[in-house]
VEXMAR-905578 format. One line per field, with one value per residue (C-alpha): x, y, z; residue in one letter; residue number from 1. Coordinates in steps of 0.25 Angstrom, whole numbers, plus 5000, padded with zeros to 4 digits. Example, Ala and Ser with C-alpha at 12.3 -4.5 7.8 and 13.67 -1.06 7.14 Angstrom:
BEGIN
east = [5049/5055]
north = [4982/4996]
up = [5031/5029]
residu = [A/S]
num = [1/2]
This chain:
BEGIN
east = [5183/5168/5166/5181/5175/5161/5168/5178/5165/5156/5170/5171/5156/5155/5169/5163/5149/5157/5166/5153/5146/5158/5158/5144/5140/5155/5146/5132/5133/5140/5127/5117/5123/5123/5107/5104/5111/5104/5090/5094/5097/5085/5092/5080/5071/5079/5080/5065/5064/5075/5067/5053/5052/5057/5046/5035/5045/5041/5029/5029/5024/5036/5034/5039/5053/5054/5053/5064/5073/5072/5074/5086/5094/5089/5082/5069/5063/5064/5060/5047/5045/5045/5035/5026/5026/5023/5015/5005/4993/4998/4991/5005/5001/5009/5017/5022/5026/5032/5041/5045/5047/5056/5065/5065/5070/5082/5086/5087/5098/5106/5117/5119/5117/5124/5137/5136/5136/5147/5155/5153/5157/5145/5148/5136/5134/5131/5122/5112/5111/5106/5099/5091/5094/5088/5075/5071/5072/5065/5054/5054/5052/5042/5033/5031/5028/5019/5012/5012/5006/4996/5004/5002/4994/4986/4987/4998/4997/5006/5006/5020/5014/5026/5027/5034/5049/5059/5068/5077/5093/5092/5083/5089/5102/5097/5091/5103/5112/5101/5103/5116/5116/5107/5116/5126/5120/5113/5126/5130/5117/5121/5137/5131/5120/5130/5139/5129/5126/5141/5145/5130/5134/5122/5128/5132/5120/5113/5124/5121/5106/5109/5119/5109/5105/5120/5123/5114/5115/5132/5136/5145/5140/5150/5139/5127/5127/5128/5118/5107/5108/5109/5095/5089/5093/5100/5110/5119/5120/5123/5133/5140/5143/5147/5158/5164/5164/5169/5181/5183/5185/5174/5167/5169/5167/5159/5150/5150/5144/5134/5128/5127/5121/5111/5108/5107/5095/5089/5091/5084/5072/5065/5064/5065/5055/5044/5046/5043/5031/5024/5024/5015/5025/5023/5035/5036/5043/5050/5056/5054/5057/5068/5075/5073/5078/5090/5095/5093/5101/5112/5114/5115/5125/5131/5133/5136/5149/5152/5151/5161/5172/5171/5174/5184/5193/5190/5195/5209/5211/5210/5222]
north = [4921/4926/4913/4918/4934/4928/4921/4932/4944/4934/4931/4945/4949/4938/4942/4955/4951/4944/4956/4964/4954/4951/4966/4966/4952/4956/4970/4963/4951/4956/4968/4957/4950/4964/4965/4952/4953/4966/4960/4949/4958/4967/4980/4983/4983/4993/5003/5003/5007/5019/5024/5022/5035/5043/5036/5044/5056/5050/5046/5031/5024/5020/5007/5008/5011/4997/4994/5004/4998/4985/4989/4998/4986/4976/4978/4985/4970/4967/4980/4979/4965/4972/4985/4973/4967/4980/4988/4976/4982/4997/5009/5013/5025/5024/5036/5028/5015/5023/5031/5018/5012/5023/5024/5009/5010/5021/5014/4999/4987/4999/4988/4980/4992/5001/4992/4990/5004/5007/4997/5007/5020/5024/5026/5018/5033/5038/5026/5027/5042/5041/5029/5031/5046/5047/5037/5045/5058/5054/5047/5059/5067/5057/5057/5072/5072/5062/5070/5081/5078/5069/5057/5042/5042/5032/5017/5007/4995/4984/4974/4967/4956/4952/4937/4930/4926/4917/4924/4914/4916/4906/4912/4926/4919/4912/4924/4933/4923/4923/4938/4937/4929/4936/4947/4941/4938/4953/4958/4948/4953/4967/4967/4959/4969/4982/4975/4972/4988/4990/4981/4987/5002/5002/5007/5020/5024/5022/5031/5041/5039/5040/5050/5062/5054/5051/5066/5070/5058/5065/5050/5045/5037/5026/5024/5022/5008/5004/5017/5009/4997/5000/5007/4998/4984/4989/4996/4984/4981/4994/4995/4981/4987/5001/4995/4988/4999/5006/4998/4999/5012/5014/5022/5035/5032/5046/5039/5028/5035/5042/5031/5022/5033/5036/5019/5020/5027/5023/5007/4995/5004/4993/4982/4988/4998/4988/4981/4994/4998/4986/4989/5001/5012/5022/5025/5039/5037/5022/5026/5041/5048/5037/5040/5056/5058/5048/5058/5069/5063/5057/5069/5079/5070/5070/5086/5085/5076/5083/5098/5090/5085/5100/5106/5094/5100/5113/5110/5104/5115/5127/5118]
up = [4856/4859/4870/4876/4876/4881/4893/4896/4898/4905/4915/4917/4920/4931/4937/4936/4941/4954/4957/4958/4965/4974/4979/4982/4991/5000/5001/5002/5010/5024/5020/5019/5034/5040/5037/5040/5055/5055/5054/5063/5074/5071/5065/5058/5068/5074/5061/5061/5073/5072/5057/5063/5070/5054/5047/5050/5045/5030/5034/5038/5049/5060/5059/5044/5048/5051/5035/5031/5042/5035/5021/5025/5030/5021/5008/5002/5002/5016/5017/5010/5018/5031/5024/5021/5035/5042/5032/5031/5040/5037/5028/5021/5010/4997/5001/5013/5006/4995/5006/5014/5001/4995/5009/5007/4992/4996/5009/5008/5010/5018/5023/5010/4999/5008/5009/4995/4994/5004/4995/4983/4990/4997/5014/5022/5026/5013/5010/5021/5022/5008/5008/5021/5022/5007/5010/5021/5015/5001/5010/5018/5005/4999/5011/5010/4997/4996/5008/5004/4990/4995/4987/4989/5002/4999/5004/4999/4992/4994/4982/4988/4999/5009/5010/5024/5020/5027/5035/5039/5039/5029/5020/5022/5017/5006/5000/5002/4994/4982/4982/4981/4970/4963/4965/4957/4946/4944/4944/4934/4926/4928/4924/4912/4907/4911/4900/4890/4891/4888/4879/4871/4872/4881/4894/4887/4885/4899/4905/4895/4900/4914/4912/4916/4929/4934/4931/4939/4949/4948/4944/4933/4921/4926/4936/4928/4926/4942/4944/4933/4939/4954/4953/4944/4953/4965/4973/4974/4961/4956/4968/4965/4951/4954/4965/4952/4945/4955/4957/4942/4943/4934/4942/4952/4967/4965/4954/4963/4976/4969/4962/4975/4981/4970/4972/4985/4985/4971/4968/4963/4958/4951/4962/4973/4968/4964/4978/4987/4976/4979/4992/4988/4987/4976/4964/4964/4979/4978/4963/4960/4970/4975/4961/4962/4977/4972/4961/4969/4981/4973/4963/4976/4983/4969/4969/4984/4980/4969/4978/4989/4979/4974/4987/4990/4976/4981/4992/4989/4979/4989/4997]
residu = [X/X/X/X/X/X/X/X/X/X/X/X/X/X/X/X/X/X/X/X/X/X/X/X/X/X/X/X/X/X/X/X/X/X/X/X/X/X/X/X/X/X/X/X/X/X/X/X/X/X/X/X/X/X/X/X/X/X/X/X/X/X/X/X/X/X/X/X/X/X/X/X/X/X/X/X/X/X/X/X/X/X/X/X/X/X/X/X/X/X/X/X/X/X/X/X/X/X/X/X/X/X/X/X/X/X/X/X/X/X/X/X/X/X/X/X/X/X/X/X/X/X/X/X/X/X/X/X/X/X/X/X/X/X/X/X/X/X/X/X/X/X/X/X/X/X/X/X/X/X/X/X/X/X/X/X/X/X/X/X/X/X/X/X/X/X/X/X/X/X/X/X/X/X/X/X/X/X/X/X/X/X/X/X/X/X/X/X/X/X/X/X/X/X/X/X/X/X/X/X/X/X/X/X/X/X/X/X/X/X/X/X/X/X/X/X/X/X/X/X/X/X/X/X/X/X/X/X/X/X/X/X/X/X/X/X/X/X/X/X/X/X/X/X/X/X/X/X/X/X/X/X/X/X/X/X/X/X/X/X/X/X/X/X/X/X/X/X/X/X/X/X/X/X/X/X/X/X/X/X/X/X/X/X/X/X/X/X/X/X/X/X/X/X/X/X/X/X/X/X/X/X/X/X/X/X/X/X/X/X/X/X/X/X/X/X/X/X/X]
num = [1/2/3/4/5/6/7/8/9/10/11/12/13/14/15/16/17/18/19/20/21/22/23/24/25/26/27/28/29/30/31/32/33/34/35/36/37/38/39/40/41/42/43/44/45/46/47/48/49/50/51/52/53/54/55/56/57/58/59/60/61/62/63/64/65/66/67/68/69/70/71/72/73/74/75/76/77/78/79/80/81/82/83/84/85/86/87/88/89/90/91/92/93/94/95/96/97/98/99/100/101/102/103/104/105/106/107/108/109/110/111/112/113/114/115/116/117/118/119/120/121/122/123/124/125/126/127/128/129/130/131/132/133/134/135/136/137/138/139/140/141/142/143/144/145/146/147/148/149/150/151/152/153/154/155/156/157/158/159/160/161/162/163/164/165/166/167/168/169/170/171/172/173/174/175/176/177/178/179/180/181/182/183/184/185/186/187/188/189/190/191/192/193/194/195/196/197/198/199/200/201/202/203/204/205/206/207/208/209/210/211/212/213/214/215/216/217/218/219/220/221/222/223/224/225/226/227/228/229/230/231/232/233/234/235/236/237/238/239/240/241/242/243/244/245/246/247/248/249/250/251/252/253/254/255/256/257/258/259/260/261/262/263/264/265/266/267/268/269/270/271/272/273/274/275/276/277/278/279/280/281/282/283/284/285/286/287/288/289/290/291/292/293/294/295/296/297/298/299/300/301/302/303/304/305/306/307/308/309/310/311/312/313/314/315/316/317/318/319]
């Protein structure tokens, strides 16, 4: 009886684990196709020279526009590759790595995590006004108050030290199917621990300690595990599990938007974080003021939605 019970959970988590998994490479991999053909035909080169004229607007050299280009379309590693290639011979401040890195941290992997995203509810529009509308204005206001206080104006100190890769199409291929395994298997991890937190009486009382947060975030507490694990490992993963829940019905296409939104500009806060600070950026940009300016955004657009369903009743009652 227990090795019949056994065998039935652990065929139910990885048929679980597969659907998840299904949902997000039919996402992900046309994504990842899309940024390699844009690299190919020189996309990026073209962005950087479109942003470089706005950098000096948060105080970063031109040439630095070229950075942010390639970390929208591919990800905050490649990003940091490219940092690490151009910034070599320049005398970057702290406040200037911490602004590129914090516009880096919000607007990232905007074709794959943006199709992801589109796949849960969020428009491509909604995504990247807020994405590379928010970077800009949070560097914009970062820049003026680390001017204006004097903060972080001394001279940058990389620790990370970039070392020459293959970029054969080969190469490129074999690393994005090694992802995508890994993929698999993190969600596996992740169905399996959101179960143990269940079958525990554990998941209780984690929404109970994030219910202030989603209240004020104007999210449900059917969202709080997808919220947890989407800014502590990423905006994929969160995602993957909020589509399922999603299509359970467990979970409001309201809650839904609001808690992609709120990932969209505040995810992976543990690797990603460590990777742009050994580039020299400072915490209170890449983490604090990243997570502040999230809430603020997300539990505005919540009031804003709220305010348009009331007219929208209103509206149908006067009728």
């Amino acid at each position: 009886m227990y090795l019949s019970n056994w065998l039935f959970t652990t065929r139910s988590v990885l048929w679980e684990t597969a659907q998840v998994y299904w949902v997000l490479l039919k996402v992900m991999v046309p994504a990842l196709v899309v940024v390699k053909l844009l690299q190919e035909w020189g996309a990026i080169d073209g962005l950087g020279v479109l942003l470089s004229p706005v950098m000096s607007i948060v105080g970063l050299p031109a040439i630095m526009g070229v950075v942010w280009a390639t970390t929208l379309l591919t990800n905050v590693f490649t990003g940091v590759v490219v940092f690490l290639q151009i910034a070599g011979d320049m005398q970057l401040t702290v406040e200037q790595v911490t602004v590129l890195g914090t516009m880096m941290l919000i607007g990232h992997s905007l074709p794959i995590e943006g199709a992801v995203a589109r796949r849960a509810g969020v428009p491509w529009w909604v995504t990247i006004a807020l994405r590379v509308g928010g970077a800009f204005l949070l560097g914009g206001i970062l820049h003026i108050i680390y001017t204006r206080f004097s903060l972080h104006q001394v001279p940058a100190r990389i620790v990370w030290q970039f070392e020459t890769t293959d970029n054969s199409l080969e190469s490129w291929a074999l690393v994005q199917l090694n992802t995508l395994a890994l993929i698999f298997f993190i969600i596996l991890a992740l169905i399996v621990f959101l179960k143990i937190l269940s079958a525990l009486g554990l998941e209780r009382i984690m929404h109970i300690a994030l219910s202030p947060l989603l209240r004020v975030l104007g999210i449900g507490q059917a969202a709080a595990n997808t919220t947890v694990i989407g800014v502590a490992l990423g905006l994929s993963y969160g995602a993957g599990l909020l589509i399922r829940d999603l299509e359970k019905g467990i979970m409001s296409r309201r809650d839904s938007f609001l808690a992609l939104c709120f990932l969209g500009l505040v995810h992976s806060v543990i690797e990603d974080t460590l990777l742009i600070m050994a580039i020299g950026a400072d915490l209170s940009g890449i983490l604090w003021a990243r997570l502040l300016f999230s809430i603020v955004v997300v539990a505005l657009l919540a009031r804003f939605i709220n305010y348009i369903e009331v007219r929208r009743v209103a509206s149908k009652v006067d009728r």
